[in-house]
C-alpha positions in Angstrom: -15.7 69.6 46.3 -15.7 69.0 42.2 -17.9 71.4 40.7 -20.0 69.9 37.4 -18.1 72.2 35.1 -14.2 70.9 36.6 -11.9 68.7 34.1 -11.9 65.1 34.4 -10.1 62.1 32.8 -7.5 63.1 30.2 -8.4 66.2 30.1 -7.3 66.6 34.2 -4.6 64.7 33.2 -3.6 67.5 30.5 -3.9 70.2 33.3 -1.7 68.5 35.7 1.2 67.4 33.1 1.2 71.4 32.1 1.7 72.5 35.7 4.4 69.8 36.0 6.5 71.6 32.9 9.2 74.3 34.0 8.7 77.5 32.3 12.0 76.5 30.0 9.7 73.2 28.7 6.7 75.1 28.0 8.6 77.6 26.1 9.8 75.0 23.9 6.3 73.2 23.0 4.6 76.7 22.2 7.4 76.8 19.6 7.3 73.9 18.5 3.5 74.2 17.9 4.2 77.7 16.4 6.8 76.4 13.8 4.2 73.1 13.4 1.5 75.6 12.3 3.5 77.7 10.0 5.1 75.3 8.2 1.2 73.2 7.7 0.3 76.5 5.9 3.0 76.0 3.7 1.0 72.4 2.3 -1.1 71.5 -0.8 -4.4 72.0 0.4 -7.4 70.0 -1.0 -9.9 71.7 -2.9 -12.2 69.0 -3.3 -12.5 65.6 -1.6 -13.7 64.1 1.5 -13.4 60.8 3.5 -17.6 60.8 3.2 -17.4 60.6 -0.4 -14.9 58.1 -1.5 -13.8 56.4 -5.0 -15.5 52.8 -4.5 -13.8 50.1 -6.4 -15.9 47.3 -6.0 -16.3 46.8 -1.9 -12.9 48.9 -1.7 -13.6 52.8 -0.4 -10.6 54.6 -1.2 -10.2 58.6 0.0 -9.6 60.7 -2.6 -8.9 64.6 -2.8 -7.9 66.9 -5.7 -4.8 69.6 -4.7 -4.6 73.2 -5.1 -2.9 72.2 -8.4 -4.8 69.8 -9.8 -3.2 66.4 -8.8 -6.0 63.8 -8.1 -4.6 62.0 -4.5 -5.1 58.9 -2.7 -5.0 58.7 0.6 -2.0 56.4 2.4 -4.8 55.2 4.7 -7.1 54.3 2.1 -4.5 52.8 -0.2 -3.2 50.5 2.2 -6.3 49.7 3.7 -7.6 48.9 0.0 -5.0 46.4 -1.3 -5.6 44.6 2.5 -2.3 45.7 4.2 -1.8 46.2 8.0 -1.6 49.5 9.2 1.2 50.6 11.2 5.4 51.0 10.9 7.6 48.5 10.6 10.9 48.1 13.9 13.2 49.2 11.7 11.5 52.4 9.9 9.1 52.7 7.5 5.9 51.5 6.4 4.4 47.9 5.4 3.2 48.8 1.7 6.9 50.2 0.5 8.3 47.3 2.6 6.1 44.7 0.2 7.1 46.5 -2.7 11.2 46.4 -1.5 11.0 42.9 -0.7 12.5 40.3 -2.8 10.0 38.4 -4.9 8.7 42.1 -5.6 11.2 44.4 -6.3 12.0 43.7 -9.7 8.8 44.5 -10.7 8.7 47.7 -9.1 10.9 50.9 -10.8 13.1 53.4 -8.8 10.6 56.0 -9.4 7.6 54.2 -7.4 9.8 53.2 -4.5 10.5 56.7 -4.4 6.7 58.0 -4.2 5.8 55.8 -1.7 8.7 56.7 0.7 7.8 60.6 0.0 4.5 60.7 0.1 2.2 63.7 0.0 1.8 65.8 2.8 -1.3 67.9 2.4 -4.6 69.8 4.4 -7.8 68.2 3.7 -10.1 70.3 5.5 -11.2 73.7 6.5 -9.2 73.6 9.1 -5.8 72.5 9.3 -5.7 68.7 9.6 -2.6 67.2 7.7 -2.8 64.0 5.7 -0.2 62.0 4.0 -1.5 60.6 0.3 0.1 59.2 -3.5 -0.8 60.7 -6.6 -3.6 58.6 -7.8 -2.0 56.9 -10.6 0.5 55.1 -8.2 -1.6 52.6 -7.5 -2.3 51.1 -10.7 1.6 50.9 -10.7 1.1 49.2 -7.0 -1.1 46.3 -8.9 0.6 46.2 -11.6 4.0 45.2 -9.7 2.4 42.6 -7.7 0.4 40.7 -10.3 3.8 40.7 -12.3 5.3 39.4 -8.9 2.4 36.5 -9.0 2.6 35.8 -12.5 6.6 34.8 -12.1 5.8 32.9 -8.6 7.7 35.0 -6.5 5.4 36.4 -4.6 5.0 34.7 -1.0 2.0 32.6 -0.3 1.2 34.7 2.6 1.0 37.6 0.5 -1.7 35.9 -1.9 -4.5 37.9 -0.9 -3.1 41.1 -1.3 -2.7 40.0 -5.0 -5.9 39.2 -5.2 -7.3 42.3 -3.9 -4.5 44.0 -6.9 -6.6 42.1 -9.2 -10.0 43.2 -8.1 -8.7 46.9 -8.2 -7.1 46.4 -11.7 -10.3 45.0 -13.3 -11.9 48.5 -11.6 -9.2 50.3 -13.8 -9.6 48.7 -16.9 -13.3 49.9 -16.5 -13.2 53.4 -15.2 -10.6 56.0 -16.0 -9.0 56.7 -12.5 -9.3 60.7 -13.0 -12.4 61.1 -14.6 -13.9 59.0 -11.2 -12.2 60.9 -9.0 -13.4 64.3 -10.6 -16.8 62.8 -10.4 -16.4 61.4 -6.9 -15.1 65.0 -5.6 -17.4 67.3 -7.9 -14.0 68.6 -9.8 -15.4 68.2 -13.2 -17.4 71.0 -12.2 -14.3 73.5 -11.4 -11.8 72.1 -13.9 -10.2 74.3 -16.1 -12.1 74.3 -19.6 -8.3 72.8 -21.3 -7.8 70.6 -18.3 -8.6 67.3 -20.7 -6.5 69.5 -23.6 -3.6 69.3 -20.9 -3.6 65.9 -20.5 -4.2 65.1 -24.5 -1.0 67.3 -24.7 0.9 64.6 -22.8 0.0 62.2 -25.2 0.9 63.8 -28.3 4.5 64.4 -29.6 5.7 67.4 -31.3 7.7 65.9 -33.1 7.6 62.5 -35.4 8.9 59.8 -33.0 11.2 56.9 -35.3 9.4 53.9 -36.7 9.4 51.2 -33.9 7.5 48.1 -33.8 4.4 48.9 -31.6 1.6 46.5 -32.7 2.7 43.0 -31.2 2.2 40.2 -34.2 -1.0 38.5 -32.2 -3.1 41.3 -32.4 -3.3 41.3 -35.9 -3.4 37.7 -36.2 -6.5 38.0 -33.5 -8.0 40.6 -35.7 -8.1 38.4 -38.8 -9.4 35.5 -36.4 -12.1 37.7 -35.4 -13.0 38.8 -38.8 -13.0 35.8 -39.9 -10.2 36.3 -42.5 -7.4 33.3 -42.7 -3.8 34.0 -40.6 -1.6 34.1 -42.0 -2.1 35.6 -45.3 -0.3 34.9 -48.2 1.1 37.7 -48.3 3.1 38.6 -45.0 2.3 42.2 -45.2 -0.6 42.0 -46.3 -3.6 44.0 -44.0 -7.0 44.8 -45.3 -7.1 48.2 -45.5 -10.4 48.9 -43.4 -8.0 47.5 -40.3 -7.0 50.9 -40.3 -10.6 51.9 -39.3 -10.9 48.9 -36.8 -7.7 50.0 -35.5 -9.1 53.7 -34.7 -11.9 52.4 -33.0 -10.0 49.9 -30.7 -6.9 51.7 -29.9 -6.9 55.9 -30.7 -10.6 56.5 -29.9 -10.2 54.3 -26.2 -6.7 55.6 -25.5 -7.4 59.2 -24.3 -9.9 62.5 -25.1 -10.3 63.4 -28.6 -6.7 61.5 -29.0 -7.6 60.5 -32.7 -8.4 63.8 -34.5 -4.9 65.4 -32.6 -3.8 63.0 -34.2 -4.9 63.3 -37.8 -4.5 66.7 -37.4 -0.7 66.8 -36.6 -0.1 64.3 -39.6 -1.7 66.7 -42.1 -0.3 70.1 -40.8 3.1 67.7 -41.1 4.9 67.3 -44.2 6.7 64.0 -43.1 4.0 61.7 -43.2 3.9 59.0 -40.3 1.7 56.3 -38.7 -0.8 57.6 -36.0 1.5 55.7 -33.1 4.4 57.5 -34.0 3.1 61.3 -33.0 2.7 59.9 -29.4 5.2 61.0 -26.3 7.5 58.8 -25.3 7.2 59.2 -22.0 3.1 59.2 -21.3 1.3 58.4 -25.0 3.9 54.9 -25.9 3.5 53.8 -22.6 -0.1 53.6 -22.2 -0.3 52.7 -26.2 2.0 49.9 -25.2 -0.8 48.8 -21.7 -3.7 49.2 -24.2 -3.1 46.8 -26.5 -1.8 44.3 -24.2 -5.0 44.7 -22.5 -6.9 44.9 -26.2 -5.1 41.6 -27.0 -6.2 39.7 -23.4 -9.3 40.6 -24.7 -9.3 39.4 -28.0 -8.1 36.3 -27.2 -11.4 35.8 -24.9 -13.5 36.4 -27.4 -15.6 34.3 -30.0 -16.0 36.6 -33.2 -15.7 41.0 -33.7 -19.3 41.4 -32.6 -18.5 39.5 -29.2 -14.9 41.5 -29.0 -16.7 45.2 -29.6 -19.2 44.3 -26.4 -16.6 43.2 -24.5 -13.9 46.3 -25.2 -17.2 48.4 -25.0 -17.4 47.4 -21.1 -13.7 47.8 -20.3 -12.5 50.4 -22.6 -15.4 52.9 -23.4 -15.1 55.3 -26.0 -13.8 58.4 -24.8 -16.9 60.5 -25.5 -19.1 58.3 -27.9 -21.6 55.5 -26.7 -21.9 54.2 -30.7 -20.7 51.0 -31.6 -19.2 50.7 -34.9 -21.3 49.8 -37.7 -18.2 46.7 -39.5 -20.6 43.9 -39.9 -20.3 43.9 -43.8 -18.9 41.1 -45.0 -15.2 40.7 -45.5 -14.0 40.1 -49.2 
């Protein structure tokens, strides 16, 4: 007779499969499950974060977590699931996402360096407990859209593949609105906890210590949209010739959008600095030319889609806010 309280199911199933093991077998899973545990307590564990709050992009909810150290995660789940990829490994190894990104009308968008991350992702515990998940740093997947519209723009991207494209895109235009840390520390409560010279840290990336060499950083068509949209003639007579309130304009568009008080660093490193230099050429190589470089590409798209400066502020209002200042700029004196 089965009393109310006996195992049933899988769970009779459980019992039965341990009374099957030899002594030897059992042995050998407690160890297992000993060694499992030990080295799970080794992992990143996240601080903050949980799958009930997530980063929404859009109709995209996206897992997100901030680590013991600081690094801002998405999880593999949620990334894949959010640019619209199957879940599950491939027959020969590996999963569909680094697959995409390895396959041929893709892969020569993508560097060494994201291949990488998304073949080593990060193991870490994101709860109380000790439940493991696998996740990218968050700024991987802006590198994610950004090889696949690449891969669109030059037709090699598979027709089958279109959607996932199109969800890049949607995620992209979520980007260009929203810095990708300061909504996770918002979506996970970190701003709250972050160290008071967290943003310092991360302005610190951006600026160089020492005077980087004069390169050509402003493409042509961003001044010749400026003078469009001031209403000045392009080009002037005088090839070099640049009002000298563009160097205001310029502040407002570029340093003041770019990163956290990123414009009076800046200024302050040119006049502590004896070798005078333009603003662009204090920034790092590796972080502060980079995104200087994807800021006015994307300050350009938007230039071109607009009708005068007025029309142009709104728009790089909406998609590139002002680190820290809600004002618009008050340029609507006439040009002479």
């Amino acid at each position: 007779m089965t009393g109310a309280n006996d195992p049933s199911g899988k769970a009779k199933g459980g019992i039965a499969r341990a009374k099957s093991l030899t002594p030897q077998r059992r042995s050998e899973i407690a160890r297992s499950a000993a060694l499992a545990k030990t080295e799970n307590a080794k992992l990143p564990k996240a601080t903050h974060g949980s799958a009930d709050h997530p980063l929404r992009i859009g109709d995209v909810d996206l897992p997100c977590y901030v680590l013991e150290d600081g690094t801002r995660i998405l999880s593999q789940r949620g990334v894949m699931q959010g640019m619209a990829i199957s879940r599950g490994s491939l027959a020969g190894g590996g999963d569909r996402l680094t697959a995409l990104m390895e396959s041929p009308g893709v892969r020569q968008f993508a560097t060494p360096e994201l291949i990488d991350a998304l073949k080593n992702p990060v193991k870490f515990i994101y709860s109380a407990g000790s439940s493991v998940a696998y996740g990218y740093p968050a700024t991987l997947l802006a590198e994610i859209c950004d090889a696949l519209l690449a891969a669109r723009k030059n037709n090699s991207l598979p027709a089958r593949q279109s959607r996932i494209a199109d969800q890049a895109e949607l995620l992209v235009r979520g980007f260009a609105r929203v810095g990708i840390i300061a909504l996770i520390d918002e979506a996970t409560g970190y701003q709250k906890d972050r160290a008071k010279d967290a943003l310092a840290q991360i302005l610190e990336a951006f600026v160089a210590k020492e005077l980087q060499p004069y390169v050509r950083t402003f493409p042509a068509d961003y001044y010749e949209h400026l003078f469009r949209l001031r209403g000045l003639d392009y080009p002037p007579k005088n090839a070099k010739y640049r009002p000298q309130y563009f160097g205001t304009l310029t502040n407002d568009i570029v340093y003041k959008r770019l990163a956290p008080s990123l414009l009076g660093e800046l200024k302050n490193q040119n006049a502590k600095d004896a070798k005078k230099g333009k603003l662009f050429q204090r920034l790092t190589t590796d972080t502060g030319h980079p995104k200087l470089r994807e800021h006015l590409a994307s300050a350009v798209t938007i230039m071109k889609l607009s009708k005068n400066y007025p029309d142009f502020i709104e728009k790089m209002n909406l998609i590139h806010p002002r680190y820290g200042d809600s004002l618009t700029l008050d340029l609507d004196e006439a040009d002479v």
